[in-house]
SEVEX-811387 format. One record per residue: x, y, z of N, C-alpha, C in turn; residue number from 1; residue in three letters. Coordinates in steps of 0.05 Angstrom, whole numbers. Example, Ala and Ser with C-alpha at 12.3 -4.5 7.8 and 13.67 -1.06 7.14 Angstrom:
BEGIN
<rec n_u="264" n_v="-114" n_w="156" ca_u="246" ca_v="-90" ca_w="156" c_u="264" c_v="-66" c_w="156" num="1" residu="ALA"/>
<rec n_u="257" n_v="-45" n_w="142" ca_u="273" ca_v="-21" ca_w="143" c_u="258" c_v="1" c_w="157" num="2" residu="SER"/>
END
This chain:
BEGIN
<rec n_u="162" n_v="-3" n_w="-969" ca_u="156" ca_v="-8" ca_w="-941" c_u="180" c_v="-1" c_w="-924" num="1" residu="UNK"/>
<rec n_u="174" n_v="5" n_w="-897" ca_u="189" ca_v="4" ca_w="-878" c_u="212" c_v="-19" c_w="-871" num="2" residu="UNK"/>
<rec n_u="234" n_v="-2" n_w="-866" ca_u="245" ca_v="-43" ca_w="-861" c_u="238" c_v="-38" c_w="-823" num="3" residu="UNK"/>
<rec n_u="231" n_v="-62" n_w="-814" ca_u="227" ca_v="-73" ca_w="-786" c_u="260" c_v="-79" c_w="-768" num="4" residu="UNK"/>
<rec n_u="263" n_v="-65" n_w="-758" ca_u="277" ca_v="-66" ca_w="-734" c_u="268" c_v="-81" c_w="-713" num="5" residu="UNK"/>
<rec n_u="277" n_v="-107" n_w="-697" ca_u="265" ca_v="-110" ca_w="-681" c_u="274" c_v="-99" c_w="-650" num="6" residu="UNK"/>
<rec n_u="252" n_v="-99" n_w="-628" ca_u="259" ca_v="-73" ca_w="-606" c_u="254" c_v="-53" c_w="-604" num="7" residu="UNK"/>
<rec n_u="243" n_v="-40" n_w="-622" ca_u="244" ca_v="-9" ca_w="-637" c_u="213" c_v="-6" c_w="-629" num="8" residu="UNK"/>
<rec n_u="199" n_v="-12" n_w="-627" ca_u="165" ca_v="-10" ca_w="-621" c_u="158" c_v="-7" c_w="-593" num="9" residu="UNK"/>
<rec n_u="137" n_v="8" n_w="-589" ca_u="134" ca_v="12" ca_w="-558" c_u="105" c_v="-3" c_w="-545" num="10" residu="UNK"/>
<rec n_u="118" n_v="-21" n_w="-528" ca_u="98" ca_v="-33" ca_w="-529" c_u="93" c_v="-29" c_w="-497" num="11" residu="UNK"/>
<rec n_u="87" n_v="-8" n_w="-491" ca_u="79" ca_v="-8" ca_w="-456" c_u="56" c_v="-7" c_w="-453" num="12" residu="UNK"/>
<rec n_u="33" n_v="-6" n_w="-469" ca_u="-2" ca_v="-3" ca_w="-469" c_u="0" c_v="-40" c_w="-474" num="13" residu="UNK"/>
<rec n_u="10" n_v="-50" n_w="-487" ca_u="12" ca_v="-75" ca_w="-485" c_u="15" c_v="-87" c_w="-456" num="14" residu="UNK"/>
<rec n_u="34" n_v="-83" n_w="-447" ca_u="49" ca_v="-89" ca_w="-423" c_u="31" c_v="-86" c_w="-402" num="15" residu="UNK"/>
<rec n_u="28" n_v="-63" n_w="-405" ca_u="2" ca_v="-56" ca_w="-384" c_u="-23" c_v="-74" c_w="-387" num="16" residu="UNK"/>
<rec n_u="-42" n_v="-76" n_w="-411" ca_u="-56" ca_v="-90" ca_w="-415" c_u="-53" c_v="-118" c_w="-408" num="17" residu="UNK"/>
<rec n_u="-27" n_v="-130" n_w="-414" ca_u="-19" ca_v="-154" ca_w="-398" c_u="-9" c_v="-161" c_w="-374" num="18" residu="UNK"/>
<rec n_u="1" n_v="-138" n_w="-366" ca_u="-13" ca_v="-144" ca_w="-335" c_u="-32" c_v="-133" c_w="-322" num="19" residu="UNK"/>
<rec n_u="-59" n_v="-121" n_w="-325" ca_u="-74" ca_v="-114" ca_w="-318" c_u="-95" c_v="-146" c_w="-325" num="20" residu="UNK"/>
<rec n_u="-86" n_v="-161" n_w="-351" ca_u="-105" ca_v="-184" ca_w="-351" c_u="-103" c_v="-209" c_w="-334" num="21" residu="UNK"/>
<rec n_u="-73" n_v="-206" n_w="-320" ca_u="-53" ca_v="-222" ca_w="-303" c_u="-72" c_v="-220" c_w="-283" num="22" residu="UNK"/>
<rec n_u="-71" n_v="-198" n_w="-274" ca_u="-71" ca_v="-186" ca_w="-240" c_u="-112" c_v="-211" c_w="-239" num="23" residu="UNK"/>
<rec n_u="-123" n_v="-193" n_w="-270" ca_u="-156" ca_v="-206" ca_w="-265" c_u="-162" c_v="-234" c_w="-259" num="24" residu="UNK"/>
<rec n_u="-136" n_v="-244" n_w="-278" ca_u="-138" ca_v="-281" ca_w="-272" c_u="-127" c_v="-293" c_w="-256" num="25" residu="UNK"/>
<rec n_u="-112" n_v="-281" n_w="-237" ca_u="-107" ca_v="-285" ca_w="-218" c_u="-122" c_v="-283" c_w="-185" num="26" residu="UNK"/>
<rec n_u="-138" n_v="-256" n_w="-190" ca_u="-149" ca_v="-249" ca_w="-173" c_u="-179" c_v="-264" c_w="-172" num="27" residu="UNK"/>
<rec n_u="-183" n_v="-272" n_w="-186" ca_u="-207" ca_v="-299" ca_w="-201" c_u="-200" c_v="-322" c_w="-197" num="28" residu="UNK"/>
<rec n_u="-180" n_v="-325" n_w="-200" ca_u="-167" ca_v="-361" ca_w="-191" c_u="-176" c_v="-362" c_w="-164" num="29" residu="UNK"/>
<rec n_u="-168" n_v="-346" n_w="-146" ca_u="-165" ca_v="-341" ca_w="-110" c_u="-195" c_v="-333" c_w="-105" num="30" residu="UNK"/>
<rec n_u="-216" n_v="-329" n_w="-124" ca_u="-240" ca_v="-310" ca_w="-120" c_u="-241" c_v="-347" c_w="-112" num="31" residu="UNK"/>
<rec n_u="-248" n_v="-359" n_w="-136" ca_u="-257" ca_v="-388" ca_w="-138" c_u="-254" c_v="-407" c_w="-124" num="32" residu="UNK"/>
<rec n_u="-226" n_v="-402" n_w="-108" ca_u="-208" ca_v="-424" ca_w="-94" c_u="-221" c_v="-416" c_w="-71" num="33" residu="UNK"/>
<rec n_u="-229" n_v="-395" n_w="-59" ca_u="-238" ca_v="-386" ca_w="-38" c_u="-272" c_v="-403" c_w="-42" num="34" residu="UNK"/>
<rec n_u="-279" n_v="-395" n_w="-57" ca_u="-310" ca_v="-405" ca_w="-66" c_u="-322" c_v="-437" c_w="-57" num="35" residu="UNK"/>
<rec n_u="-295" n_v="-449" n_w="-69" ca_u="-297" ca_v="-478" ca_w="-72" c_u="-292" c_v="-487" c_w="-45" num="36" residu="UNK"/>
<rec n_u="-275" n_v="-474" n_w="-24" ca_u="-266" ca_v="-478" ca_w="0" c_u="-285" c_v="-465" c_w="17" num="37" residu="UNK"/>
<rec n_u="-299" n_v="-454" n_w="16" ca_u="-332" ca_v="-451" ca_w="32" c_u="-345" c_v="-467" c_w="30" num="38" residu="UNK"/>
<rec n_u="-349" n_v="-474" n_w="3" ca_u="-377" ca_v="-487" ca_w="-14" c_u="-371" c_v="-524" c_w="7" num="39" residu="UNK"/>
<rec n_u="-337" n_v="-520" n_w="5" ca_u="-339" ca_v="-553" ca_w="23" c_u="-342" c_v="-556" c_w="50" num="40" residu="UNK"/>
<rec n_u="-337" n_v="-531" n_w="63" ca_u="-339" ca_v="-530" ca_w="94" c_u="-364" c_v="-525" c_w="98" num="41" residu="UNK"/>
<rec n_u="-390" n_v="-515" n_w="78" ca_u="-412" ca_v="-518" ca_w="91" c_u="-421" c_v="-536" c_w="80" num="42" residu="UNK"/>
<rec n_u="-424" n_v="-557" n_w="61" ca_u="-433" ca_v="-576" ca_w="60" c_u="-419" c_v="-609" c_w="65" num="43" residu="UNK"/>
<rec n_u="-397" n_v="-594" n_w="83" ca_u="-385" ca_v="-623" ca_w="101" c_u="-384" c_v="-643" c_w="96" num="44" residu="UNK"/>
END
């Protein structure tokens, strides 16, 4: 086997992937928070 270096691996499809899943749960938190803050001003 290989010996493992750590650092040595490229992990930018990762990176990306994690923040591309950031940006979604984020933008979903605020979808919701927005949601919940209608849902109370029209039913008062």
């Amino acid at each position: 086997m290989a010996d493992h270096k750590p650092g040595e691996m490229d992990i930018t499809e990762q990176e990306k992937t994690f923040h591309g899943f950031m940006k979604a749960v984020t933008w979903s938190a605020v979808g919701i928070l927005v949601f919940l803050v209608l849902l109370a001003m029209i039913n008062g």
